[in-house]
N, C-alpha and C positions, 0 to 999 in steps of 0.2 A: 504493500500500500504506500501512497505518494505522502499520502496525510497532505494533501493538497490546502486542507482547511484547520491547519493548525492553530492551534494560539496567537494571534498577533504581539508580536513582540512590543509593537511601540504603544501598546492600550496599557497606562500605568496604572489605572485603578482595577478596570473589572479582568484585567487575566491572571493578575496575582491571586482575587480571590477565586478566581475559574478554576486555575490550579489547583489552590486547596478541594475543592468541590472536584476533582478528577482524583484527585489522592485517593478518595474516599468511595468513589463510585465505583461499581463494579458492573462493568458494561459490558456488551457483546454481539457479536453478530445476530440480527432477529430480534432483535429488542424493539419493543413499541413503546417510547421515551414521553413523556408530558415534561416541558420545558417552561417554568412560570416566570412572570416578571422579565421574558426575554430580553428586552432592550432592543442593541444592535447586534444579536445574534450569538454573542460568547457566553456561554459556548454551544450553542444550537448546531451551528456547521458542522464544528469540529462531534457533536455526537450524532448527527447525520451521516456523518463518514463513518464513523464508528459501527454502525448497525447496520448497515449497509442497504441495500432495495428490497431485503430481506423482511427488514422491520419499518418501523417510521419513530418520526419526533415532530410532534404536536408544539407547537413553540407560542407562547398568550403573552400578549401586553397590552396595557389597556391604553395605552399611547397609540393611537393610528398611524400619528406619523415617523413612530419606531418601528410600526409593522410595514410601513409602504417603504421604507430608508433599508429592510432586510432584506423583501420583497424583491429592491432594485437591485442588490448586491446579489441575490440569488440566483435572477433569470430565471434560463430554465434548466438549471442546473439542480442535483439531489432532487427530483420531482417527489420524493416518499419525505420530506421536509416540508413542515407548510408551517407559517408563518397568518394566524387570525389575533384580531382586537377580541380582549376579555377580561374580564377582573377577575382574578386569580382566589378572590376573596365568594364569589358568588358562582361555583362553575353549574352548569346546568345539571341535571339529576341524572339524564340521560346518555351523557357523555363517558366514552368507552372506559375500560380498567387497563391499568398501565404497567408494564413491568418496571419499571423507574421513572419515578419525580425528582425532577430538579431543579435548581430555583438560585442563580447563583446573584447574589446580591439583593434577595427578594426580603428575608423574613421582618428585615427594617419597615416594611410598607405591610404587612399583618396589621398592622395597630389598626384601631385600638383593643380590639378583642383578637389578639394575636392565638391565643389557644382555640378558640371557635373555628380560627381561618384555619389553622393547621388543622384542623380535628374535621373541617368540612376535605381541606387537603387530601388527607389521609385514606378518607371514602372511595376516592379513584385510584388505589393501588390495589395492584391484584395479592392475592396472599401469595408469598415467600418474594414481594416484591419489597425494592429499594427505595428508599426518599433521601435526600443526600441536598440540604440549603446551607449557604453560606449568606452572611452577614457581618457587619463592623459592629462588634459589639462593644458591651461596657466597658469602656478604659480608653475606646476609642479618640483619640483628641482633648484627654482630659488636661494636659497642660495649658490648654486654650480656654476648657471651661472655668477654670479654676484662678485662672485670671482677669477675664471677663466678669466673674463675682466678684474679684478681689475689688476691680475698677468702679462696677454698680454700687458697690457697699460704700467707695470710698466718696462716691458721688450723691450719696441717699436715694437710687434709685431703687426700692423697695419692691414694689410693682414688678418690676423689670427683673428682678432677682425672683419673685415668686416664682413668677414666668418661666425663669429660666432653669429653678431647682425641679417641676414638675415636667419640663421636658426631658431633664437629665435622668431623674429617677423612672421615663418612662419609655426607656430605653431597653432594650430584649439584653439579659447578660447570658454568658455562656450555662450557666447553674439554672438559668431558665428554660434554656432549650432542652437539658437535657434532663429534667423533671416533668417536663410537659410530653418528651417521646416516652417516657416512664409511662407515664400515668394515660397516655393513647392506649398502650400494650404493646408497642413496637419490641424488637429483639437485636440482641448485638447493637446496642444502643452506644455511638460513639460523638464526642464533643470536642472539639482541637481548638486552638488559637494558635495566632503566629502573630508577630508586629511587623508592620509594614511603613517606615519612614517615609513621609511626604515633606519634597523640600518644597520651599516657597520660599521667594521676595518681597521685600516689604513694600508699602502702599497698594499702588492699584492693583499689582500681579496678584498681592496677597487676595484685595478683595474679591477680584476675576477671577482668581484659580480656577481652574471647570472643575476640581474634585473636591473642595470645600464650597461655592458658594451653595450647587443646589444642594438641598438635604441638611446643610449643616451652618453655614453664614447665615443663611435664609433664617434658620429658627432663633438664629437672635435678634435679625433685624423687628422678628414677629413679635418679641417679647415687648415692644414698644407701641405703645398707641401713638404717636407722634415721631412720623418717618424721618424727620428734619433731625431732632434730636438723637435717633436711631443711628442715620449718615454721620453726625460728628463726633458721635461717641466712636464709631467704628474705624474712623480716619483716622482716630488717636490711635487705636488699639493696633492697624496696620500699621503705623509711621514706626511703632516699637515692638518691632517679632522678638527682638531678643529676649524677652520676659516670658516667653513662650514655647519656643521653638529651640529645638527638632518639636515635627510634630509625627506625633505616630498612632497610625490606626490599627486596630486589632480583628487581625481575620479573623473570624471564626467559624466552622465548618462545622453543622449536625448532620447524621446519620443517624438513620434507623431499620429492621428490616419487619415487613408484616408477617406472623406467622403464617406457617402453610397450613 
């Protein structure tokens, strides 16, 4: 095999944790894949190849314009790979049983009833099948959170800190994930971390980053009712990474298997 559709090397955030999520997966030729929170495809291709016309991989994102941007990348190449808009959160009742779920970068968007969504998840795995998600969990960027309070408090932004302790506390930790495949009934129940340093520059690159603004700037800009004061409080916080930085997120990779 060419492995034509391997990993992209230069995608810094989602193939690091892809990888974790291929560690743990056990895949194979004839495999019918359910691929949740796809994105832009990683690693959908790459387990397309993997199972070859044999089997397929079922790929959901509830971004349309993630599925049309895979869609184009695809052609008409892997035909047994498709690529539909869906919330990974509501899948329909009718929809087939899978020998592997995987979801790499998904269990962060579970919320707010993350065990519901896993536990509806669950329903479309065939028994003796696989479920294998990776997510940045707790610990993820806490040198940043932890300064960002330090700045609110030092400012009496009160409000702003509530905000911003109820987001941190409602974060999936590793001890989460793996209490929650416990208590499903899953088997050979496995939970990893790894840290993955994300460098950045300070000002705008900081505020632009593509792997901190969505998902993680974004939630402190929200902690403010008053966007004005949000942008100048943040322009401080970038002008000084050194109070911060390195910043490091934490992979973290669950695994479970259904019994047969």
């Amino acid at each position: 095999m060419n492995n034509r559709w391997s990993l992209p090397k230069n995608d810094p955030w989602s193939t690091p944790f892809a990888e974790s999520l291929l560690h743990h997966l056990e895949i194979q030729k004839g495999d019918h894949v359910l691929d949740i929170a796809s994105g832009g495809g990683i690693p959908a291709f790459h387990l397309a190849e993997q199972v070859g016309p044999e089997g397929s991989v079922l790929a959901v994102d509830v971004h349309q314009s993630q599925v049309l941007r895979s869609r184009s990348v695809q052609g008409t190449q892997l035909p047994w790979l498709r690529f539909e808009v869906g919330d990974m959160r509501f899948l329909p009742d009718d929809l087939q049983k899978f020998d592997r779920i995987t979801g790499n970068l998904s269990f962060m968007f579970f919320r707010p009833n993350r065990f519901e969504a896993l536990q509806n998840l669950v329903r479309f795995l065939k028994p003796g099948g696989q479920v294998v998600l990776t997510f940045p969990s707790m610990g993820t960027f806490d040198s940043l959170w932890n300064h960002v309070d330090k700045e609110m408090a030092a400012r009496s932004f009160e409000n702003e800190r509530r905000a911003l302790d109820e987001y941190i506390n409602e974060r999936p930790s590793a001890s989460d994930a793996e209490k929650w495949l416990n208590e499903l009934g899953l088997e050979k129940v496995k939970v990893s971390e790894h840290p993955l340093e994300i460098p950045t520059g300070a000002g705008r690159e900081f505020l632009e980053h593509p792997l901190l603004r969505g998902g993680f700037l974004d939630d402190i800009y929200e902690c403010f009712q008053d966007q004005d004061l949000a942008s100048e409080f943040m322009n401080d916080i970038a002008d000084n990474i050194g109070n911060f930085t390195p910043l490091f997120a934490v992979r973290c990779a669950m695994c479970g298997w259904k019994p047969a």
